[in-house]
N, C-alpha and C positions, 0 to 999 in steps of 0.2 A: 761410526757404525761399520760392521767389518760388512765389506760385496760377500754374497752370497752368490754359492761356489753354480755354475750352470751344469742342469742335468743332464746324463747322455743316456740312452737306453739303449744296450746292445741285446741282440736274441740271438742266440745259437741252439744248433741240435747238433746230432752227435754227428760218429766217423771223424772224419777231418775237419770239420767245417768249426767244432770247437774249436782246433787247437788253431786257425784260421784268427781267432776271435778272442784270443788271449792275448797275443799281443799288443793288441789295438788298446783290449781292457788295459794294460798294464800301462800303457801309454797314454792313455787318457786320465789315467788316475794318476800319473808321475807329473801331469798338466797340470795337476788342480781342479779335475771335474770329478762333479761326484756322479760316479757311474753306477747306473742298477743295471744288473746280468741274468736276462732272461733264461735259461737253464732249463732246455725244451728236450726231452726224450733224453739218449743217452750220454748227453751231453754231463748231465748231470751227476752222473759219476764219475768223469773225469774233473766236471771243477770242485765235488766233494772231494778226492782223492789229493788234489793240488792246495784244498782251504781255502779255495777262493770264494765267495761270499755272492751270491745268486738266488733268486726267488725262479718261485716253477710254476707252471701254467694251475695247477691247484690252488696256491696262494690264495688266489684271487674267486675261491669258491662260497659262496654265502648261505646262511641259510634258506634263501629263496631258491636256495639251484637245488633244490629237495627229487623234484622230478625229473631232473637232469640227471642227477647222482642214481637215481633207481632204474632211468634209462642206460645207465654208462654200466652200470653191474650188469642187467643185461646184454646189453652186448657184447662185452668182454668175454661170456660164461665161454661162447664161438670160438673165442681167441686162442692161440698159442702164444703164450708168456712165457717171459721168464726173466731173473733177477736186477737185467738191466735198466729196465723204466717200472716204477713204484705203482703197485695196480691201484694208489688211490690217484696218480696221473693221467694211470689211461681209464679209469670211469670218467672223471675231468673231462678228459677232454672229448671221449668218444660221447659222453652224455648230455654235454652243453652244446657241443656242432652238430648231433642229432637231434637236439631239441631248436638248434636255431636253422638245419634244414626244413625239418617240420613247420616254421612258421611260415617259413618263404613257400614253402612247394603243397601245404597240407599232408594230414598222415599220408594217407593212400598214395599221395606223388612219391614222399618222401623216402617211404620202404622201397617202392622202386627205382627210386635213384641207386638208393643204397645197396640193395641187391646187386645192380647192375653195375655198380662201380665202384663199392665200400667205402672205404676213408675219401678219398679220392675226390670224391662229390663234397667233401666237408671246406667250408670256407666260414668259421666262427668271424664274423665282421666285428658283431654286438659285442661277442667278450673280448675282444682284442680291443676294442673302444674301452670296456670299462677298465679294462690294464691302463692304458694311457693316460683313464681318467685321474685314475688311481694314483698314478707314479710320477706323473705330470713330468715329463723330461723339455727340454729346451729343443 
């Protein structure tokens, strides 16, 4: 029975910090690991752009994130966008790390956190769990 290859999971975002994070990838797949490439913000155009092969923090959206996703359209409406991260991304994520402040702080804590310090205050624990649940790396 052939070993089964051990998983790595690397996560990047954009500016430099992908191109930080390419090499490692290329070198961990020249090892023999099968590497899944998290591909967070603008990042994601550059490993489209190179064909390199990465899941994005949406992936991992279900039909239970129904209220999340109607939270994340709202608050994007605020935002300044534009071509570089995918707006089904940033509902993702702005509407799952505001629906999982909201459970830590209640509504009323939770707008005011977020008022007073935007993304900033955002620490998704829960769905970064279910990614790993998901992805199960080594």
């Amino acid at each position: 029975m052939p070993k089964q290859k051990a998983r790595a999971l690397l996560a990047c975002y954009g500016g430099g910090h992908v191109n930080m994070i390419i090499p490692i990838y290329q070198e961990l797949k020249f090892r023999g690991f099968d590497v899944v490439l998290l591909g967070l913000t603008a990042a994601q155009k550059r490993l489209t752009s190179l064909g390199i092969e990465h899941v994005v923090f949406s992936d991992f959206i279900t039909s239970k994130d129904k209220y999340a996703k109607s939270i994340g359209y709202g608050l994007i409406k605020g935002m300044h966008l534009n071509d570089t991260i995918d707006v089904e991304e940033s509902v993702a994520y702005m509407g799952v790390s505001y629906c999982e402040l909201q459970e830590k702080l209640g509504k009323r804590a939770a707008a005011k956190e977020y008022q007073k310090k935007g993304r900033q205050c955002f620490l998704p624990i829960n769905y970064a769990t279910r990614i790993l649940n998901q992805l199960t790396p080594a």
